[in-house]
C-alpha positions in Angstrom: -47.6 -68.2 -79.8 -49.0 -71.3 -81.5 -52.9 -72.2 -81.9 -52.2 -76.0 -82.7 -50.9 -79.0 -80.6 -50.6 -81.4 -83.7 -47.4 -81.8 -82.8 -47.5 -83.8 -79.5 -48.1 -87.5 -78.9 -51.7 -89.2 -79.5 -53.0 -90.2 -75.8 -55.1 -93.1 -77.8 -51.6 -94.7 -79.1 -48.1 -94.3 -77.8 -46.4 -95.4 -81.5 -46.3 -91.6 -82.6 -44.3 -90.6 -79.4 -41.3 -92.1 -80.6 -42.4 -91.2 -84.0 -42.2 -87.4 -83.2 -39.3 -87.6 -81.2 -37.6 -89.5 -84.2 -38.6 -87.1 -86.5 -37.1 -84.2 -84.4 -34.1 -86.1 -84.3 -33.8 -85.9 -87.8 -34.6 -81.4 -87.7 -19.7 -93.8 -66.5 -17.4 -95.4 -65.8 -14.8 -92.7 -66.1 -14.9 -90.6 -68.8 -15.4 -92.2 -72.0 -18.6 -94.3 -71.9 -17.1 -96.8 -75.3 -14.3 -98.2 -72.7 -17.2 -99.3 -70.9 -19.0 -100.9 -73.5 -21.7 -98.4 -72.2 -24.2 -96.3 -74.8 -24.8 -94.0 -71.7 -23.9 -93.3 -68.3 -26.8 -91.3 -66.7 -25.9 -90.6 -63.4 -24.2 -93.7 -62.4 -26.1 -95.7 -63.6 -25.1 -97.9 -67.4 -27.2 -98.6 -70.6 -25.5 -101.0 -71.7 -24.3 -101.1 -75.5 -24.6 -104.4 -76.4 -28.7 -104.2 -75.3 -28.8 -100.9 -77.5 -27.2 -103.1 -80.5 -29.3 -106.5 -79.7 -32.4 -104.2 -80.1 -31.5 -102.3 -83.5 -31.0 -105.6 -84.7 -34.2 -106.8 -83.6 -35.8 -103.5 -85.1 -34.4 -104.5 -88.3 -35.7 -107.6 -88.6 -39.1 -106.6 -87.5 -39.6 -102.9 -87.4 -41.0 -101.2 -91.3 -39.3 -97.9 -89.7 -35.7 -99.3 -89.1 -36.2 -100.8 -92.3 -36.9 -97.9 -94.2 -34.0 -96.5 -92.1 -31.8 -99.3 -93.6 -32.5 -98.5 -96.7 -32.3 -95.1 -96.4 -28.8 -95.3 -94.7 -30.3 -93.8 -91.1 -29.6 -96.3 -89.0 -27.8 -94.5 -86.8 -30.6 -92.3 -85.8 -32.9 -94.7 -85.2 -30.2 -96.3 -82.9 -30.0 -92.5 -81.6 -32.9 -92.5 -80.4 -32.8 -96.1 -78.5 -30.4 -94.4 -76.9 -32.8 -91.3 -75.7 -36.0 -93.9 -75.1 -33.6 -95.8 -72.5 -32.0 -92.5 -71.0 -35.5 -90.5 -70.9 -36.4 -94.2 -68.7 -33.7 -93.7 -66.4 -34.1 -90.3 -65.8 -38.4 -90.6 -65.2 -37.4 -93.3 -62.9 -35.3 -91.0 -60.5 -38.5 -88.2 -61.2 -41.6 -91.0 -60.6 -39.7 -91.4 -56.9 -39.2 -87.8 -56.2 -42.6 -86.3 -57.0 -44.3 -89.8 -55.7 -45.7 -90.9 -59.3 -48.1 -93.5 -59.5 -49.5 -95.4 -62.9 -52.9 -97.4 -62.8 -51.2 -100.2 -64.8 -54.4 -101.4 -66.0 -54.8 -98.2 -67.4 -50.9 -99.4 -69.1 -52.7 -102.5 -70.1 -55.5 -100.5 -71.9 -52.7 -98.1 -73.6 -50.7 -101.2 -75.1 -54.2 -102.9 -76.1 -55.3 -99.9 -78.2 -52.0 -100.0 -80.1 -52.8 -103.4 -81.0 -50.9 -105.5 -78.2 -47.0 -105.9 -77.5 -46.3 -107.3 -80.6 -47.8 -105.3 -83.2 -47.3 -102.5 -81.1 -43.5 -102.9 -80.7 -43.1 -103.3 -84.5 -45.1 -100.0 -85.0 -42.6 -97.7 -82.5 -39.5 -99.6 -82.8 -38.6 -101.2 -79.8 -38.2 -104.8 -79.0 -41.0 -106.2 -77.3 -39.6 -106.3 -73.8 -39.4 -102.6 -73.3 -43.1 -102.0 -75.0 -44.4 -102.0 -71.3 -42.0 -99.9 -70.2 -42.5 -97.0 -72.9 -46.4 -97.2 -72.5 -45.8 -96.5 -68.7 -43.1 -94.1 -69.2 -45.9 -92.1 -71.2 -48.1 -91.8 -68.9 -46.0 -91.4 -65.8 -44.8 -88.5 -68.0 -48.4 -87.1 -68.4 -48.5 -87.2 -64.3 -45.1 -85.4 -64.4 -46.4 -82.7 -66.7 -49.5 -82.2 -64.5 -47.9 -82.2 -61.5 -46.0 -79.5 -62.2 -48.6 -77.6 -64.1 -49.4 -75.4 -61.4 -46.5 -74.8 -59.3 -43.7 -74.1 -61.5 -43.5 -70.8 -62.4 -40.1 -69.0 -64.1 -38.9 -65.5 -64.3 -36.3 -64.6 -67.1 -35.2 -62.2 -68.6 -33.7 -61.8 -72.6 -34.4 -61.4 -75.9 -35.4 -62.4 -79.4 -32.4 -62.1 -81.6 -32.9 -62.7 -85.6 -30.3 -60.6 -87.1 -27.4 -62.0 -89.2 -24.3 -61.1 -91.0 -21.6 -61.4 -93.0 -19.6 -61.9 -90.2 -22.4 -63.9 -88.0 -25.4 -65.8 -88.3 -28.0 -65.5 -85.7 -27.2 -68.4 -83.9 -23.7 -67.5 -83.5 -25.1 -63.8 -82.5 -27.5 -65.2 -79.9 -24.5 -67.7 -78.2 -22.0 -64.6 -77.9 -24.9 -62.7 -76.3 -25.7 -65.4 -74.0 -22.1 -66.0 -72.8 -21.7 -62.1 -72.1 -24.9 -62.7 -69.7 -23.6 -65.5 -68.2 -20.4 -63.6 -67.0 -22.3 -60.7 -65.9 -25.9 -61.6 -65.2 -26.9 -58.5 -62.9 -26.3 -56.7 -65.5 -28.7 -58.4 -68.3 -31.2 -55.4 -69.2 -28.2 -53.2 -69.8 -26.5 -55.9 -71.9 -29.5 -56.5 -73.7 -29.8 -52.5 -74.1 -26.2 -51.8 -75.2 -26.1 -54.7 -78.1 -29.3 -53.0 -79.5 -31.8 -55.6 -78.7 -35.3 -55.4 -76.7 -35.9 -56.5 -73.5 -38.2 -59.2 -72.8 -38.9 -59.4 -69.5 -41.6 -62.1 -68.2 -42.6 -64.1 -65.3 -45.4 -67.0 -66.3 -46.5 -70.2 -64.6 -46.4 -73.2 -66.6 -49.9 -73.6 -66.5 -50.1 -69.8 -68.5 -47.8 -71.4 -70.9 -49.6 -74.4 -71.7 -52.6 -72.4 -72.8 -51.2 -69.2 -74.1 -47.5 -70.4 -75.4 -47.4 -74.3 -75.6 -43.9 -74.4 -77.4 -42.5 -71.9 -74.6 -44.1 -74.4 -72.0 -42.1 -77.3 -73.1 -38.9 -75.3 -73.8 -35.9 -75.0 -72.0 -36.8 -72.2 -70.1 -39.1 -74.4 -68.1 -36.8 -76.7 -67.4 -33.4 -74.8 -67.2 -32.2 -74.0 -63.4 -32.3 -70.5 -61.6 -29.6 -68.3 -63.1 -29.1 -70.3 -66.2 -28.8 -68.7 -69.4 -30.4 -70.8 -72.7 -30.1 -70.4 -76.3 -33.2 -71.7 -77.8 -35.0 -71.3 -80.9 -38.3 -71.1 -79.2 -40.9 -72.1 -82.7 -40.5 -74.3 -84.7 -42.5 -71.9 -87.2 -40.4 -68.6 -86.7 -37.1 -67.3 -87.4 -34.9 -66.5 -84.6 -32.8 -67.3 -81.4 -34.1 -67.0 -77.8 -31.6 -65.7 -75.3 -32.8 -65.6 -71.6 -31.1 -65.5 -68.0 -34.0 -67.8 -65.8 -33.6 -64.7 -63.3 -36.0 -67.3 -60.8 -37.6 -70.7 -60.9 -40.1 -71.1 -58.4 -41.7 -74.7 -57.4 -44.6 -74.6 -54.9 -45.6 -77.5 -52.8 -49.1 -75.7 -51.3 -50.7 -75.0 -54.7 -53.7 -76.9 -55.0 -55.5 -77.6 -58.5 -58.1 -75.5 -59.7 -61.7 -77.3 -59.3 -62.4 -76.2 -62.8 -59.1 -76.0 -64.5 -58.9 -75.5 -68.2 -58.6 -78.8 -69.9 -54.7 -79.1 -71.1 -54.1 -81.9 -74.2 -52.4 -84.7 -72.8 -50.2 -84.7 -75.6 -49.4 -81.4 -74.3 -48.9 -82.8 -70.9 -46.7 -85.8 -71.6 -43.9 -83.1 -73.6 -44.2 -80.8 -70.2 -43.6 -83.7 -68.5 -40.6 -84.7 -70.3 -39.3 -81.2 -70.0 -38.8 -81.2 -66.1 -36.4 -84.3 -66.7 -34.0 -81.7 -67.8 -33.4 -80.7 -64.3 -33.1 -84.1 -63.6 -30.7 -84.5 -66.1 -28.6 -81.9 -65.6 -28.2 -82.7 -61.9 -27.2 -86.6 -62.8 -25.1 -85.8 -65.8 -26.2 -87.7 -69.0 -23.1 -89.0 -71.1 -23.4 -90.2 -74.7 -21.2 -92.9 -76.2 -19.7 -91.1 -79.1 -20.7 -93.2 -81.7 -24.3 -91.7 -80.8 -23.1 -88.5 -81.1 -23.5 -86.1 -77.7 -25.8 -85.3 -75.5 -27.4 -82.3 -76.1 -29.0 -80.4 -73.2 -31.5 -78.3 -74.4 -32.8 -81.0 -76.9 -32.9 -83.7 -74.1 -31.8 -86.3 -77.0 -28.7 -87.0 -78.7 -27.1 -84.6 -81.3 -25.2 -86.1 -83.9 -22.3 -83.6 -83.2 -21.8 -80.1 -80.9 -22.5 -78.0 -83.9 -26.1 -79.6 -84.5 -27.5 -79.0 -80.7 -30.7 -77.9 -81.2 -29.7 -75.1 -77.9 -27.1 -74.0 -75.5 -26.7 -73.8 -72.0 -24.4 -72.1 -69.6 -24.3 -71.4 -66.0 -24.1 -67.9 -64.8 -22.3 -66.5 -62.2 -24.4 -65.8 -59.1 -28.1 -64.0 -60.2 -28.4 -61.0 -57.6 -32.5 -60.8 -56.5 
């Protein structure tokens, strides 16, 4: 568990959203997206690459970030994550008509005015001007998105912490075979988990729980995996080790009702929950990378540069007996 937040986005200014996400970065039309001059096919739907290219090059003229990227020879992931800004869009758009979203866009107005109007604010979190509206909405439709959910998702999974390593494997490659021997035979986890030596965890938390007791758990991918996946996660960013887990049950309720007095959750907190249930989303649509952005890596909900640097794994599992 983790006692501090400072990780998540300032509800006062939206520049360090895409400042974190950045800085975690750095931790279709048929199937190859280049022959369609696309940088990403989400659903059916096309980013198109030349508006990804016209905006790095805008970035560069304007932006002290894709500057310093220049210099430092990092262009390409601050082109990566153009690429997740515009597919994280796409994907809140097909969520803000599901859940029946709304934004007060005066309250939009007020976000973009504290972070010192389009221009200067476009120059501070690299993106071109005519998208700065778009990214100061998208935070706080993501906000709603992470409240909205806050109390009635609830998961149930079942797995384990796995930090061992060998000469043979490290623990990353320990925790994937683990996780693909679940997913061939997930009614029979515990015993799995039993016979390779490893504890059982076995938990069932509403996201609401998670945002005050476990915030990096509550923005994982074990809130936003489907029933009867199986993730590989490192769950902190502050401690060693793999999290392998079958999501034995997700559970949304639609007759919850919010708490009169309910605990006061960070908004920061909020908007990276929120961003988390656009993985079902995602995974649903499909989300294809062009390859000269690397791939799209589930778990992450960003481009990776490459398979072997996904920051997680996903598999589905055969059928999940109750």
């Amino acid at each position: 568990m983790i006692r501090t937040i400072r990780r998540y986005p300032s509800r006062r200014s939206f520049g360090v959203v895409l400042t974190a996400v950045t800085a975690l970065l750095l931790a279709s039309c048929g199937s190859d997206p280049a022959q369609a001059r696309s940088a990403a096919v989400v659903g059916d739907h096309v980013i198109q690459l030349d508006e990804v290219q016209a905006e790095v090059r805008w970035l560069l003229d304007h932006a002290p970030q894709a500057q310093q990227a220049r210099e430092q020879r990092r262009i390409d992931q601050i082109s990566s994550e153009i690429v997740r800004s515009r597919v994280v869009h796409e994907l809140l758009a097909v969520a803000e008509e599901r859940e029946n979203l709304r934004v007060d866009e005066t309250k939009v107005d007020e976000l973009i005015e504290a972070s010192g109007g389009v221009e200067e604010a476009a120059r501070n979190i690299a993106v071109e001007p005519s998208r700065v509206r778009d990214v100061a909405r998208d935070q706080l439709l993501l906000e709603q998105l992470g409240k909205h959910y806050q109390h009635r998702l609830s998961v149930h999974f079942v797995g384990a912490m796995i930090t061992e390593s060998d000469a043979e494997a490290t623990d990353s490659e320990v925790a994937r075979a683990l996780g693909r021997r679940i997913a061939a035979d997930p009614a029979n986890v515990e015993t799995i988990l039993r016979d390779s030596g490893h504890q059982v965890i076995d938990r069932t938390i509403t996201l609401a729980d998670a945002l005050n007791q476990d915030p990096e758990l509550a923005i994982s991918a074990v809130f936003g995996a489907e029933e009867g996946a199986v993730v590989v996660i490192r769950p902190s960013q502050q401690q060693v080790g793999w999290l392998v887990a079958l999501i034995k049950d997700r559970t949304v309720r639609s007759d919850v009702e919010e708490p009169e007095e309910d605990q006061p959750v960070d908004p920061r907190l909020l908007y990276w929950a929120g961003l988390r249930q656009l993985q079902p989303i995602a995974d649903e649509l499909g989300v294809q990378i062009n390859p000269r952005y690397g791939v799209w890596d589930d778990t992450g909900l960003a481009p990776a540069p490459s398979e072997e640097e996904v920051t997680g794994y996903q598999w589905e599992s055969r059928t999940v007996q109750p």
